[in-house]
C-alpha positions as CSV (number, residue, x, y, z in Angstrom):
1,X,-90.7,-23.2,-7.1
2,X,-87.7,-22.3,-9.6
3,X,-85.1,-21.9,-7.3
4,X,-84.1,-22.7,-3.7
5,X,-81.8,-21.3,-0.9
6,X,-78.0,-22.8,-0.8
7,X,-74.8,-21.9,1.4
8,X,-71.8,-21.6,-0.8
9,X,-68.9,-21.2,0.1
10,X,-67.2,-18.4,-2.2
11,X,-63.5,-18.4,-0.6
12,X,-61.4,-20.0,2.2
13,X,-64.0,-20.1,4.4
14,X,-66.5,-17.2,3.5
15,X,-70.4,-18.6,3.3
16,X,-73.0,-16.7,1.0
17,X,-76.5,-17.6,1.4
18,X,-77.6,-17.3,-2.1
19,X,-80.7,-18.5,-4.3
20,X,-79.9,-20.8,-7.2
21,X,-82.2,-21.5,-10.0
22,X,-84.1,-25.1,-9.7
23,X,-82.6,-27.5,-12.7
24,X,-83.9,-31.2,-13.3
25,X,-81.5,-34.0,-12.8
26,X,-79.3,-35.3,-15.4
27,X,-79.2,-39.0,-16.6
28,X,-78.5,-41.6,-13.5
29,X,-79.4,-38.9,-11.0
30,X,-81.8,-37.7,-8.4
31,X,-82.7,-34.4,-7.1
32,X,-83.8,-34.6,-3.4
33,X,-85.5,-32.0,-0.8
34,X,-83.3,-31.8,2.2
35,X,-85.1,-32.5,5.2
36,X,-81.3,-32.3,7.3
37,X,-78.0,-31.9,7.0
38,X,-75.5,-33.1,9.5
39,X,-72.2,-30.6,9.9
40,X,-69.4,-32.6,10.0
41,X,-65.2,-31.9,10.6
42,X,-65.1,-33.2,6.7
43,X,-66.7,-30.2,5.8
44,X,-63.7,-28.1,6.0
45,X,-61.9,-29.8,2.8
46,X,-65.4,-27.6,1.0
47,X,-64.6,-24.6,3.4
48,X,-61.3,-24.3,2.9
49,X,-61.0,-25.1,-0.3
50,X,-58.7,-27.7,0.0
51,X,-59.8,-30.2,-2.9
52,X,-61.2,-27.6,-5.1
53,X,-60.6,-24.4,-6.1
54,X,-61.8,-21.9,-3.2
55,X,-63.1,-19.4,-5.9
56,X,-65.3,-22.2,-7.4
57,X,-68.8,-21.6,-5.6
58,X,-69.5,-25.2,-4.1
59,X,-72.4,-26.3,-1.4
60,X,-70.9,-28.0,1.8
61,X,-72.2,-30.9,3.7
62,X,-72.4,-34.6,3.1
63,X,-74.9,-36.3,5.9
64,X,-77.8,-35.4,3.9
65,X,-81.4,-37.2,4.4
66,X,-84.3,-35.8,2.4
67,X,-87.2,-36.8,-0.3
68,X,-86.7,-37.6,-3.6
69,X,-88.6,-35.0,-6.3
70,X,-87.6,-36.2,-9.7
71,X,-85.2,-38.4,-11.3
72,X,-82.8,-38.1,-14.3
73,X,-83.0,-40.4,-17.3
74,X,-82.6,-44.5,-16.5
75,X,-83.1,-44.0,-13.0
76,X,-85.5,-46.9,-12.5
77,X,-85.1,-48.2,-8.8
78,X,-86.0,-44.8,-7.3
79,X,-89.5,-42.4,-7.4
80,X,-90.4,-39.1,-6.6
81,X,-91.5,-39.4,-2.9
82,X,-88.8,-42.2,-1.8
83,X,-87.3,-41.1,1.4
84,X,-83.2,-41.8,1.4
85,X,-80.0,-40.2,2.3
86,X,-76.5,-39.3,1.0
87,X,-73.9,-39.7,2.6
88,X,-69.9,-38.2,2.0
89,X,-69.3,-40.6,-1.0
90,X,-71.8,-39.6,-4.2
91,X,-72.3,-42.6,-6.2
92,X,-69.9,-44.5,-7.2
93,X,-69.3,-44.8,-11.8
94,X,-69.4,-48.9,-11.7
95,X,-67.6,-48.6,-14.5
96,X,-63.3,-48.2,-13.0
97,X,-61.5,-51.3,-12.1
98,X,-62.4,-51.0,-8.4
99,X,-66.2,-51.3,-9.4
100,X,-66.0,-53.7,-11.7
101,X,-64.0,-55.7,-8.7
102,X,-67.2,-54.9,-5.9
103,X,-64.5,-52.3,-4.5
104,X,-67.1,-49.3,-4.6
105,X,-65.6,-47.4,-1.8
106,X,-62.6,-47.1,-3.7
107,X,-64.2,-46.2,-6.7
108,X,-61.9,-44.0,-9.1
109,X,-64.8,-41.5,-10.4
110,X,-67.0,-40.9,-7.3
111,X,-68.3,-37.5,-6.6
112,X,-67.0,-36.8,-3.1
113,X,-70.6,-34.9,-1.1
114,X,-70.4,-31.2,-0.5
115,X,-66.8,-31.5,-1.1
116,X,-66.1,-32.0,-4.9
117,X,-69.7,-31.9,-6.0
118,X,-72.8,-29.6,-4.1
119,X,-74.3,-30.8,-1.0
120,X,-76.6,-30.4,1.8
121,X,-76.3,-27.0,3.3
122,X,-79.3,-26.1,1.2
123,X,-82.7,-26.5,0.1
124,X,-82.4,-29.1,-2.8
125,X,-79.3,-31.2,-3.7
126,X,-78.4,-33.5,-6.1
127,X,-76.9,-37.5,-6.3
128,X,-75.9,-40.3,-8.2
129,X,-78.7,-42.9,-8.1
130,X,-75.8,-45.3,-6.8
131,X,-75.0,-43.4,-3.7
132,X,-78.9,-43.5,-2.4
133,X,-79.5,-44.9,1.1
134,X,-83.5,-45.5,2.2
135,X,-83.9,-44.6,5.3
136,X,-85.7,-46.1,7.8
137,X,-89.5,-44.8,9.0
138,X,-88.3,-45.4,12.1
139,X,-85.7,-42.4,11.7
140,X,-86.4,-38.9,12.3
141,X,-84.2,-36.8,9.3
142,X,-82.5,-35.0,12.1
143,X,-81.6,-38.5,13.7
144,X,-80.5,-40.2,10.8
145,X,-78.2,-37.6,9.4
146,X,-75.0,-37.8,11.3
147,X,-75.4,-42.2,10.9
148,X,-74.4,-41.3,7.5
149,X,-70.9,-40.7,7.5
150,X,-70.0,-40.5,11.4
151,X,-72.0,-43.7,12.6
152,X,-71.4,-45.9,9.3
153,X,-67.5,-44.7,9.8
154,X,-67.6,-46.4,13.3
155,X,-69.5,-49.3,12.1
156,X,-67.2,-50.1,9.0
157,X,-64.1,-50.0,11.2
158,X,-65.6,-52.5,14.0
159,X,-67.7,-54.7,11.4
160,X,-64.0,-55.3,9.3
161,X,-62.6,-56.4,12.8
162,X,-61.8,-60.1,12.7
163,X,-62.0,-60.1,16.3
164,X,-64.0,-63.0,18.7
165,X,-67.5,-61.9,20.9
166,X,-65.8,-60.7,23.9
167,X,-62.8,-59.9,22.5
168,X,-61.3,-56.5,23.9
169,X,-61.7,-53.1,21.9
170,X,-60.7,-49.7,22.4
171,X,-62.5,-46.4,21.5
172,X,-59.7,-43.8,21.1
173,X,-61.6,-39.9,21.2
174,X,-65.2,-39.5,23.1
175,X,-66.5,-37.0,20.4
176,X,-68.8,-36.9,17.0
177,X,-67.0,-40.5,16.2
178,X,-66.3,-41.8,19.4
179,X,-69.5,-41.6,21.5
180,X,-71.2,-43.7,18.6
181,X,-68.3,-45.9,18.3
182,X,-68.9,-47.0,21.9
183,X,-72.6,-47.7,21.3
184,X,-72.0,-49.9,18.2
185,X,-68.7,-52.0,20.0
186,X,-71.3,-52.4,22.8
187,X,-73.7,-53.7,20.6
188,X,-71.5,-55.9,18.7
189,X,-70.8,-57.7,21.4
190,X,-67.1,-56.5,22.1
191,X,-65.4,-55.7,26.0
192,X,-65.0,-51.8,25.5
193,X,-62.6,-49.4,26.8
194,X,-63.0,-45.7,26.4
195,X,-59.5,-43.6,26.2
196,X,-60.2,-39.7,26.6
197,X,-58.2,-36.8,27.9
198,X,-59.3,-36.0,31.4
199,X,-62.1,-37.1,33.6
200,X,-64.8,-35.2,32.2
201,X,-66.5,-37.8,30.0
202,X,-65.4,-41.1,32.1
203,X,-69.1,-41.1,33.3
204,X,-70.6,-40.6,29.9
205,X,-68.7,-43.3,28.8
206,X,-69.4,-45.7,31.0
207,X,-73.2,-44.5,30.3
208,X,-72.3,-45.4,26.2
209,X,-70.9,-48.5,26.8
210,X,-67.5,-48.7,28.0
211,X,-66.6,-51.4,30.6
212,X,-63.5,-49.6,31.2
213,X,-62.0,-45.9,30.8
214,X,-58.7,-44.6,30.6
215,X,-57.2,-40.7,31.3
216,X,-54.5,-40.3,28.5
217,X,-53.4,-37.5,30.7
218,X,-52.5,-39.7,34.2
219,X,-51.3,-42.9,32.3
220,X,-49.4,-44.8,30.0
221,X,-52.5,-46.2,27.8
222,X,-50.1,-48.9,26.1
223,X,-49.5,-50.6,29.6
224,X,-53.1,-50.1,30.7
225,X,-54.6,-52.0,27.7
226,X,-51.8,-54.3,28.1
227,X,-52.5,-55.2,31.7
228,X,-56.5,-55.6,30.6
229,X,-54.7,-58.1,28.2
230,X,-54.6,-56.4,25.2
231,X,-56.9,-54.5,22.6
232,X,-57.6,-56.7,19.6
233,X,-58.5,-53.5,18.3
234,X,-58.1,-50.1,18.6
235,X,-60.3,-47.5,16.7
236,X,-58.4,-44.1,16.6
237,X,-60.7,-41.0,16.3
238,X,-58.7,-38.0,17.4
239,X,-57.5,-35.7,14.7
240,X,-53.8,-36.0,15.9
241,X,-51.2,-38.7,15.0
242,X,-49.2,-38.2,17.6
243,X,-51.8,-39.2,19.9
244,X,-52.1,-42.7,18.3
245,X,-48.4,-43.5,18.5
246,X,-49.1,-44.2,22.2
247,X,-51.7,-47.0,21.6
248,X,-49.7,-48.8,18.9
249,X,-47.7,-50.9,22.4
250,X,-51.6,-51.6,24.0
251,X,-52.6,-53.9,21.3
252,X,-53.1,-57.8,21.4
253,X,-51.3,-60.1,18.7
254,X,-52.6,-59.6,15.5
255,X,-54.2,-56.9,17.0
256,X,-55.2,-53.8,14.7
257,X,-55.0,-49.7,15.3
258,X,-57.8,-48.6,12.7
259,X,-57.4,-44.7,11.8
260,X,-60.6,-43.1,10.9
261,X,-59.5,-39.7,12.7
262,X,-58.0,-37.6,9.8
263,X,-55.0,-35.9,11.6
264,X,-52.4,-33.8,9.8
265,X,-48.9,-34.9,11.6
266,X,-47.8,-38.8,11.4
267,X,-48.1,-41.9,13.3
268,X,-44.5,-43.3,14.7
269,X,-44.4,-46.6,15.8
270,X,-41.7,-48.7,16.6
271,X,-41.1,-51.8,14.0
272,X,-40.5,-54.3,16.6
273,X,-44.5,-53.4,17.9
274,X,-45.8,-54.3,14.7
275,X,-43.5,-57.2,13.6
276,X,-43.5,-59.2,17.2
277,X,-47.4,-60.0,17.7
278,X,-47.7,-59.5,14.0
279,X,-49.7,-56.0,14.9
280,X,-51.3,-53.8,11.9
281,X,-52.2,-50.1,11.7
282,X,-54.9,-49.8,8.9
283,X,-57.5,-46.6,7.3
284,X,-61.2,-47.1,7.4
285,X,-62.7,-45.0,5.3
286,X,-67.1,-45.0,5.2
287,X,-69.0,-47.3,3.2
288,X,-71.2,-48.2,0.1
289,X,-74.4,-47.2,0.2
290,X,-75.9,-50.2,1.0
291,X,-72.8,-51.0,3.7
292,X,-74.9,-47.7,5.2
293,X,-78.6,-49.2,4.9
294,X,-76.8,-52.0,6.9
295,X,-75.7,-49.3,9.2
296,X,-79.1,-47.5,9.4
297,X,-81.1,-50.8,10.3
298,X,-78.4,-52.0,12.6
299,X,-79.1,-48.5,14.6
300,X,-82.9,-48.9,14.7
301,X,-82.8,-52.3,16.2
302,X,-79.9,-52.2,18.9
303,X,-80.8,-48.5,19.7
304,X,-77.2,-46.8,18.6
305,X,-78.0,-43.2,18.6
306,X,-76.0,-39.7,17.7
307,X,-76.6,-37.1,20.5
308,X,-77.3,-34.2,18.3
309,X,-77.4,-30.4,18.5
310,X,-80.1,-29.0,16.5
311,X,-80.2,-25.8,14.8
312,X,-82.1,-24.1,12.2
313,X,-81.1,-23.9,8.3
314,X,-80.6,-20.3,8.5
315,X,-78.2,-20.9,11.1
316,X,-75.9,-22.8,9.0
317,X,-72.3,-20.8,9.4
318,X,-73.0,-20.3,13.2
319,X,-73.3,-24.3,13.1
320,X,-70.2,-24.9,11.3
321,X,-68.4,-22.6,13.7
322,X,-69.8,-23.7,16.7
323,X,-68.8,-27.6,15.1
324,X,-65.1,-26.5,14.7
325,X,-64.5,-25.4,18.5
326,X,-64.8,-29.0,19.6
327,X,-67.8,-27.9,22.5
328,X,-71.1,-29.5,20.4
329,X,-72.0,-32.8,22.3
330,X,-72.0,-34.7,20.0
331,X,-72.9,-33.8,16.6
332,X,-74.5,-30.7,14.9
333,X,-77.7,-31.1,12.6
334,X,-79.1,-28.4,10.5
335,X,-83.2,-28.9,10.8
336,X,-83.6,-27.7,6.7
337,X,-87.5,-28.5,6.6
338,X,-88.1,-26.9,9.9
């Protein structure tokens, strides 16, 4: 095989299935066989073009699990055959001041998956041997895609919690994020409250893990968490600022509103809600590779699991569309070895 079968994206938002010729990794990286590819909202900062340049062919997609095939120069902890993943960051340099400090999420030179480098809407991709997560044989490649960047995004924001067993959280947003975030406060041991528009998924919630559910449409959500005695934290998933304004007055002393939902309009709060009960809003972005083997592993044993739509490689743009409507329950897989 000299070359394999991509989806690039050629413009704002036009895809091109096109063939690209097979090349062998360079030094410190791995060329892998994609087995899946989750389709993720992230995916439209490649579609769009809005951290590269749209006429710059690039590869979308960033919850990638597959089988290594050959590896560049000083690769040394990795063989053809290994089974791992990739997930939205690409390997961080260890060589910026953030490294060199541990800090790898924040590293200054990573490679940002199907975003600022190719990624897994395609046949073969490509990674820094640093961004590698093995994957568990317990994990179907169609199951362990989306834990890659949606389920290790929920589990970094309630694992950096500094709240007690028992203590009460919030899950702000029942979708792609928010049904595993309710699994994984479950599981952690956490008194959990769902907050949704509507009644629709108050029974699905309950079925995920939430003790309690709240209709953002009916009620003041503040006064409600309030009255359940306050959220020590509240993990915000909806793409909308304004939406998480109204939670800010719900949480306990000290208690924290953690942003992983990437909205476009701001958060307003009032200063007195953060400085009386010494209150903090804070970002929560992923993890390190091996923050996501802790993920993966964590998953297995307390039985978190991503309720998926399936569909075939070929199908890739009707995926991504189908993803942006908001309807797919709960996340969209591409099947790439099917």
């Amino acid at each position: 095989m000299t070359t394999y079968r991509a989806f690039e994206v050629t413009g704002a938002g036009q895809f091109a299935l096109v063939e690209r010729e097979l090349t062998d990794p360079t030094p410190g990286q791995v060329r892998l066989r994609v087995q899946a590819c989750g389709v993720c909202h992230t995916d439209t900062l490649a579609v769009n073009g809005l951290l590269r340049d749209p006429s710059t062919p690039i590869v979308p997609g960033h919850e990638i699990v597959g089988v290594i095939d050959a590896v560049g120069a000083g690769v040394t902890a990795w063989r053809p055959g290994d089974r791992v993943g990739v997930g939205f960051l690409n390997g961080h340099c260890g060589e910026c001041d953030s490294c060199r400090r541990g800090d790898f999420v924040n590293c200054a030179a990573q490679p940002l998956t199907g975003t600022t480098v190719d990624g897994g809407y395609a046949e073969v991709a490509y990674a820094r041997a640093s961004g590698l997560v093995r994957i568990p044989d317990r994990l179907a490649a169609t199951d362990a895609a989306p834990l890659l960047c949606a389920g290790l995004t929920m589990y970094q924001a309630l694992q950096g919690l500094d709240a007690r067993p028992g203590a009460l959280v919030a899950v702000q947003g029942i979708g792609g994020l928010g049904h595993l975030g309710l699994q994984y406060a479950r599981e952690l041991g956490y008194r959990v409250v769902a907050i949704a528009r509507g009644t629709e998924k108050a029974g699905l919630a309950t079925e995920l893990g939430a003790e309690t559910y709240l209709d953002s449409t009916t009620e003041d959500v503040g006064a409600a968490l309030q009255k359940l005695g306050g959220a020590a934290a509240i993990v915000a998933t909806a793409a909308s600022g304004a939406s998480m304004s109204a939670l800010v007055p719900g949480l306990a002393p000290r208690g924290r509103l953690v942003v992983v939902g990437a909205g476009f309009d701001p958060i307003s709060v009032q200063p007195a809600d953060l400085i009386f009960g010494t209150r903090a809003i804070a970002g929560s972005l992923t993890g390190s590779s091996i923050e996501n083997e802790d993920n993966l592993h964590f998953s297995v044993r307390r039985g978190v699991r991503s309720r998926n739509e399936v569909r075939p490689f070929a199908e890739a743009p009707e995926a991504y569309a189908h993803m942006l409507t908001g309807r797919a329950r709960f996340r969209v897989v591409l099947d790439v070895a099917a």
